[in-house]
N, C-alpha and C positions, 0 to 999 in steps of 0.2 A: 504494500500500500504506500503511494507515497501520493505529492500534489508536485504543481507544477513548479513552484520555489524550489521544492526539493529537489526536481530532476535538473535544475539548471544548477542546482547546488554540486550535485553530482556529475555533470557533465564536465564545471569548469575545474576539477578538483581531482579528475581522475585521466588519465593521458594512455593511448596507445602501448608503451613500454610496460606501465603499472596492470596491465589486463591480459595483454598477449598471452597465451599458453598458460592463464593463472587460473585456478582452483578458486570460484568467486559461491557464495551464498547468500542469500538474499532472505534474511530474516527478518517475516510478517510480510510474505509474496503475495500474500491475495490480491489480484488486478482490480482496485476501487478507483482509485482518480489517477491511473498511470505510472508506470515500470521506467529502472532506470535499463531491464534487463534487456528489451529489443534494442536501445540503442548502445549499448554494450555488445552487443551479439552482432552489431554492426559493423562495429569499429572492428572488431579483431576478432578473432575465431579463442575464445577463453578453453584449456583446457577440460571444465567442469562449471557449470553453472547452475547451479542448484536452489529453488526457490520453496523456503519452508513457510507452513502456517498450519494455525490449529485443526483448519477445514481444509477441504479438500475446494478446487475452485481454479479462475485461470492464474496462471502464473506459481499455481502451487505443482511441484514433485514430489515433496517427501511431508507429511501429515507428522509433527510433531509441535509439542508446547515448547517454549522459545526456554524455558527452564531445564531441558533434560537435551540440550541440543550439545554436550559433550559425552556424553553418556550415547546417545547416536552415532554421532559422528569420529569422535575423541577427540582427543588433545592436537594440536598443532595440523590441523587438516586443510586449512583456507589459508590461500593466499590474501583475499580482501572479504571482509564480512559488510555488509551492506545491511544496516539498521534503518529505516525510512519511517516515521510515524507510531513505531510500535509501543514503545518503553513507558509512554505515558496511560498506554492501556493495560500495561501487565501489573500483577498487585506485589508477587515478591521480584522489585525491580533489580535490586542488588543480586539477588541469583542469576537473572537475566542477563547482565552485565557482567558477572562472573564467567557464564558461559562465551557469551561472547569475545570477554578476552582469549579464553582458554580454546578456544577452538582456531584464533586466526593462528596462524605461523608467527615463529619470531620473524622481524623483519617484514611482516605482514599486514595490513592497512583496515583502517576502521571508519566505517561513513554511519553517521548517525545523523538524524533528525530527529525532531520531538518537539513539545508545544508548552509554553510560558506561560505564566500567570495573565490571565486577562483574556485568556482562549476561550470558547467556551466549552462547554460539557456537552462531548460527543462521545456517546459508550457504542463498544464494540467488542462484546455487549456493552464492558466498562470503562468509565475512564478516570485513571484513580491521579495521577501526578502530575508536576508543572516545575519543571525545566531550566532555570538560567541559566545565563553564560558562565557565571562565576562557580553553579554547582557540575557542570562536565567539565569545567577546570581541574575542580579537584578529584571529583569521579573518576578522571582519567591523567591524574598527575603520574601515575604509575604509566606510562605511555609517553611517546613526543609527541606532542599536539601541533599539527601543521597547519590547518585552517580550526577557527575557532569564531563564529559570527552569528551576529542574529538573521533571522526570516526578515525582509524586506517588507513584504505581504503582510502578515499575522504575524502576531504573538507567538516565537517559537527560535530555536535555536538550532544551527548545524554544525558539526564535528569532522574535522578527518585527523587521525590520529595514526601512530605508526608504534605496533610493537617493539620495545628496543631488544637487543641481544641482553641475558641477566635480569633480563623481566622479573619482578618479584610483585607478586599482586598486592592493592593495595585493600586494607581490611577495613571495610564500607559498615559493620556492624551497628557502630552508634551514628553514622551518617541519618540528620535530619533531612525531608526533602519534603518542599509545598503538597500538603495531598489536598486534593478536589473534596473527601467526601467528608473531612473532618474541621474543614478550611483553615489548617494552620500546619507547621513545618513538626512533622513525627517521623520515629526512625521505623516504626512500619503499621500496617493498618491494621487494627482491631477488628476479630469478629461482628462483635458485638455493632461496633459503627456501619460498619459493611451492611449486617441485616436493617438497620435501622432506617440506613438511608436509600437501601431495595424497596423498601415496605412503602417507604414515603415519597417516592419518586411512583408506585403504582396507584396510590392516593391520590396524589397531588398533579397527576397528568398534565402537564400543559399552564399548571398555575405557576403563580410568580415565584420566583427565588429565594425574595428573602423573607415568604410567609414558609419556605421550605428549609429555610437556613433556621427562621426560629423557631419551629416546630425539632428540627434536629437535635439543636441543643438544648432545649424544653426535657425531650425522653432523653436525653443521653444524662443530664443534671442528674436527673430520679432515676436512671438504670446504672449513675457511680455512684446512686447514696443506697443502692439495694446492696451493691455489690461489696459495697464498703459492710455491710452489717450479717 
């Protein structure tokens, strides 16, 4: 999945030499608003190009969760991993990004895109997180980070990063990050909020935000003073 910022994000960021003959993957490939994959398969004949997603659909080969995509694959199997849209839909992100580092090659290349604070809420089914420039800084300080800029368009941030030789991962654990569903920066999402704001998003269809916002934190108040006792 990606959009049109994106593919010009990816166009100007990725070159002939870097794709030739390379092992490329393309995590969260469902064909929704256009692939950097056809114009890659353009340019140069990639030894393997491979397009995952949870469902099966255009642009999808291999059906798996973006969390178990070493465990698939293995360790060091991509020359470039192609992240487009996805990260901000996934709920345990930092798995997600652990996998992705762990499957490019050393010396192996990272394209990411993802969406900011101010975006709005588009679940696919869901959409749980929001993006800065400053948090794939660090996210990816363990990496050389070669392009690192905002979406021009929307609210949203792209990456191209390069795994170094001596890679040593970095440990994202207590990493806070903006979540959508609890609207403040946590180091990962709660059950408990999750159903909360499932239940009240098929309530509240189509009504306003912030009668959704304070009904949120209305039950969640009296479901940390249950939990508390």
């Amino acid at each position: 999945m990606c959009n049109a910022t994106g593919i010009v994000f990816g166009v100007k960021n990725l070159n002939l030499e870097e794709i030739k003959g390379k092992k490329i993957v393309e995590v969260g490939a469902y064909d929704v608003n256009g692939s950097l994959r056809p114009i890659i398969e353009s340019w140069a004949k990639p030894a393997e190009y491979i397009g995952v997603d949870i469902v099966k659909g255009p642009g999808v080969d291999v059906v798996c969760m973006a969390e178990n995509l070493k465990n698939v694959f293995g360790k060091e199997h991509f020359d470039i991993v192609i992240c487009t849209e996805l990260l901000e839909h996934v709920r345990d992100w930092k798995k997600v990004v652990s996998n992705i580092k762990n499957i490019c090659k050393t010396n192996g290349l990272i394209i990411i895109t993802t969406r900011s604070k101010g975006f709005k809420y588009h679940g696919f089914p869901y959409d749980f997180w929001r993006y800065e420039l400053d948090d794939l800084k660090k996210i990816f300080s363990d990496c050389e980070i070669i392009t690192l800029e905002n979406d021009t368009a929307a609210p949203g941030v792209f990456l191209k990063a390069k795994k170094p030789v001596g890679f040593l991962e970095k440990d994202l654990a207590t990493y806070k990050l903006f979540n959508v569903v609890v609207d403040k920066d946590v180091t990962e999402l709660k059950d408990i909020d999750l159903r909360i704001f499932i239940l009240l998003q098929k309530i509240l269809s189509g009504k306003k935000k912030r009668l959704h916002r304070f009904l949120f934190k209305t039950i969640r108040f009296f479901t940390g003073k249950i939990e508390m006792n």
